[in-house]
Structures are given as structure tokens and as C-alpha cells.
C-alpha positions as CSV (number, residue, x, y, z in Angstrom):
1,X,-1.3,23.3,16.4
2,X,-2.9,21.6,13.3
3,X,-1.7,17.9,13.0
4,X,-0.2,16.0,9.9
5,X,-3.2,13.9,10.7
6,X,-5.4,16.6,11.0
7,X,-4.7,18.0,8.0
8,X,-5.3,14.7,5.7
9,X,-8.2,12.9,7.7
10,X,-10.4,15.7,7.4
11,X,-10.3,16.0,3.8
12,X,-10.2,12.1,3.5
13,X,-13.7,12.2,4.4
14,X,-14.9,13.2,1.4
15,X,-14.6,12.0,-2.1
16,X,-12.1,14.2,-2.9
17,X,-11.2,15.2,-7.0
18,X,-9.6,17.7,-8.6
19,X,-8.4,20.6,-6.6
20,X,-10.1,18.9,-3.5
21,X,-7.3,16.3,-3.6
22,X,-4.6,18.9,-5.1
23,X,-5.4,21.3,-1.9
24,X,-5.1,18.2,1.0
25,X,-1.9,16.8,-0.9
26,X,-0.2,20.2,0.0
27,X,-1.9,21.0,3.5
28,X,-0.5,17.4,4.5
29,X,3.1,17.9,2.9
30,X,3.1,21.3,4.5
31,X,1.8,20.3,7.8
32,X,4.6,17.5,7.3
33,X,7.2,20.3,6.5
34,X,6.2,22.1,9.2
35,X,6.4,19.1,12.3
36,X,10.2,19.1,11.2
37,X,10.0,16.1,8.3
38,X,11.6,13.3,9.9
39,X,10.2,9.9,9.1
40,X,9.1,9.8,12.5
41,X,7.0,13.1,11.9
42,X,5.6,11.6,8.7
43,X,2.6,9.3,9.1
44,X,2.6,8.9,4.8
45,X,6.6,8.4,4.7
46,X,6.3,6.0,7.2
47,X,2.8,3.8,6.1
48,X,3.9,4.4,2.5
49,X,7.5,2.6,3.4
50,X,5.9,-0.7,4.2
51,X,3.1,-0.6,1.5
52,X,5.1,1.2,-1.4
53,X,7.7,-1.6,-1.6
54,X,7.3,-4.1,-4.2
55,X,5.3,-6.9,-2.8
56,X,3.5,-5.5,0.2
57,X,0.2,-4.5,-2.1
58,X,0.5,-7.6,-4.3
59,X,-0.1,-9.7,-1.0
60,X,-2.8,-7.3,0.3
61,X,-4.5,-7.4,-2.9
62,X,-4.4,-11.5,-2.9
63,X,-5.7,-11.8,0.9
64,X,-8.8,-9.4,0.0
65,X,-10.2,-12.1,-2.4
66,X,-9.9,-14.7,0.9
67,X,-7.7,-15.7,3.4
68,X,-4.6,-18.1,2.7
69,X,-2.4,-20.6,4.0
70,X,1.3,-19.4,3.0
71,X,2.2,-21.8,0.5
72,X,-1.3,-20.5,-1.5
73,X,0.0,-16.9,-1.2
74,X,3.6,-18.2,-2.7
75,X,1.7,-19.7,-5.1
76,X,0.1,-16.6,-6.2
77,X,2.0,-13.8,-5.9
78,X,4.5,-13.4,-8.9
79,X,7.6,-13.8,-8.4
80,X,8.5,-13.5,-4.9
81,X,10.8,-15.3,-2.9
82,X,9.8,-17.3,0.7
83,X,12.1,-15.1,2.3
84,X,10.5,-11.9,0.9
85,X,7.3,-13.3,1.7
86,X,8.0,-13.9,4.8
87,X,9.0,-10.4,5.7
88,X,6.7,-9.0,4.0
89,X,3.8,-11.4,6.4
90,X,5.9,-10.7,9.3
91,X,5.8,-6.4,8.7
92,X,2.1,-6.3,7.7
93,X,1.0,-8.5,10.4
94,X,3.2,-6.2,12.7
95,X,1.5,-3.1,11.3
96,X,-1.9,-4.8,12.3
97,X,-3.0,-4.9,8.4
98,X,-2.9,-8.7,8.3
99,X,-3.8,-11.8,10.8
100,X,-1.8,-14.6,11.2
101,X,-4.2,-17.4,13.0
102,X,-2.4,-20.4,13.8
103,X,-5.3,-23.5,13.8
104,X,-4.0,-26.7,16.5
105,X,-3.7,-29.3,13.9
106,X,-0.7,-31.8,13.3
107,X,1.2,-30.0,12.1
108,X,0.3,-26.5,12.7
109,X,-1.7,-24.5,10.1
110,X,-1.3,-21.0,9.4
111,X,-3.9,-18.9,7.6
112,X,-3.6,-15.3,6.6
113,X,-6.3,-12.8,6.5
114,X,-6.7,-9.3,6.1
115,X,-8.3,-7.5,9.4
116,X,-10.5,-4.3,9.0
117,X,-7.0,-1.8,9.4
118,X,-5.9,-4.2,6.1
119,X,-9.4,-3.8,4.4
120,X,-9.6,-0.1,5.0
121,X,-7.1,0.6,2.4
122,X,-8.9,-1.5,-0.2
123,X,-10.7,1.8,-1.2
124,X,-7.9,4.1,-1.5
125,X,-5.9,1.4,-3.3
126,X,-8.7,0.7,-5.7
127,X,-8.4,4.0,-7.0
128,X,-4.8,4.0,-7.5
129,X,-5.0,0.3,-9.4
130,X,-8.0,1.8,-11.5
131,X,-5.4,5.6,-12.3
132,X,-2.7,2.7,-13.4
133,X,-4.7,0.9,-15.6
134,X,-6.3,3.3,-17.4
135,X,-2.8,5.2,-17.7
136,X,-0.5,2.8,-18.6
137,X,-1.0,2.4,-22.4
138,X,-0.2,6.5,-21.7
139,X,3.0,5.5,-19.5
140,X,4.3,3.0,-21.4
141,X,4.3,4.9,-24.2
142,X,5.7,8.1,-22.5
143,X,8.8,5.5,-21.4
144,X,9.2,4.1,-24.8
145,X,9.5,8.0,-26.1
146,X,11.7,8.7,-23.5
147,X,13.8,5.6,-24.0
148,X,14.3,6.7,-27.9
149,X,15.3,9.8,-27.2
150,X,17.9,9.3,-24.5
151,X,19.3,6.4,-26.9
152,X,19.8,9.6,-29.8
């Protein structure tokens, strides 16, 4: 039986474009469909639930510039709270994406850093941050239309 994972790592290996990436998109959902669905089943559902929420790739995107002590990540990522940023540490470092080194000095410093499961989706995310900046003029403007409209 062809696997979910199957499916999408063998046409991750190349560039994929077009009807390339059209083609993989539904051989993965279909081999998804096909395991039974569940979130369990799902390797996307279930990667894309910690790195679709709203901070996870902020604080990936930070740590692959360098690595940084908490209070620098706080710092710079917009907006989010200690708590959240905590969390968010604590699920990425779970997932094996991030490093949490603890150096023996009075007190205790922590640094964080990407590791090479973190860095590997550096690529894949680069495309997506590249697609959302050269479409959002095209979005914003879509939402603005849209936002007109439904006020009529």
C-alpha cells in the first residue's frame, strides 16, 4: 500500500511547479483520504497544526538568522506574549525543530537554536514567504473588494 508519506516525499524531491505540484497536492490528500483522515493518519494536518498557528513560523524565521536567549526572541517577535512564547519554545523544541541548550552559568542561560529538522523547512517556507509577498498587494486588494461589497 502506497503511504501518505510515499506519496509526497517522492515528489518533494524535485523542484516541483505547476501541474508537478498540482498532481502531489492531490496524490497526498487522496492517499490521506484513503488511510481513513484522522489527524493521526495525516502527517500535513498534524506538522501543519504546530507550524500553521500564529507564532510558530515567526519564531522559526527569527532563530534562522542566529540562535537566541529568550528574552532576545521576546524582543523580536511582534507581539507575542511570554506565555505564548513559551509554548510555542516548549512544542517546537518537542517536535525536535528547535534546541534548547542550557549553558552552567549563575544564573542559568538558555539559548535557542534551530537544529537541521528546524532548518529543513527553511526552503519550503521560503517559497511560501516569497508567494505572500509578491501576492499581497493582489490579496489585500481582493479583501478590500470583498469588504465593499459585503458592506452594500
Amino acid at each position: 500500500m502506497k503511504t501518505l508519506n510515499d506519496a509526497a516525499t517522492n515528489r518533494a524531491q524535485d523542484k516541483l511547479t505547476g501541474a508537478d505540484a498540482e498532481k502531489m497536492l492531490i496524490d497526498t490528500w487522496q492517499a490521506w483520504d484513503a488511510a481513513g483522515g484522522g489527524f493521526e493518519q495525516c502527517p500535513i494536518r498534524n506538522v501543519l497544526d504546530r507550524l500553521g498557528d500564529k507564532w510558530s513560523i515567526l519564531i522559526v524565521m527569527r532563530l534562522a538568522i542566529k540562535p537566541c536567549r529568550f528574552s532576545e526572541l521576546h524582543r523580536q517577535v511582534p507581539d507575542i506574549s511570554k506565555r505564548m512564547l513559551t509554548l510555542n519554545l516548549r512544542n517546537l523544541t518537542r517536535d525536535g525543530m528547535v534546541l534548547r541548550t542550557v549553558y552552567p552559568t549563575k544564573p542559568p542561560s538558555v539559548e535557542y537554536s534551530l537544529t537541521p529538522l528546524g532548518r529543513s523547512i527553511l526552503v519550503p517556507l521560503g517559497g511560501l514567504v516569497q508567494w505572500a509577498d509578491e501576492r499581497f498587494p493582489e490579496i489585500r486588494g481582493n479583501r478590500e473588494q470583498f469588504d465593499r461589497q459585503d458592506a452594500d
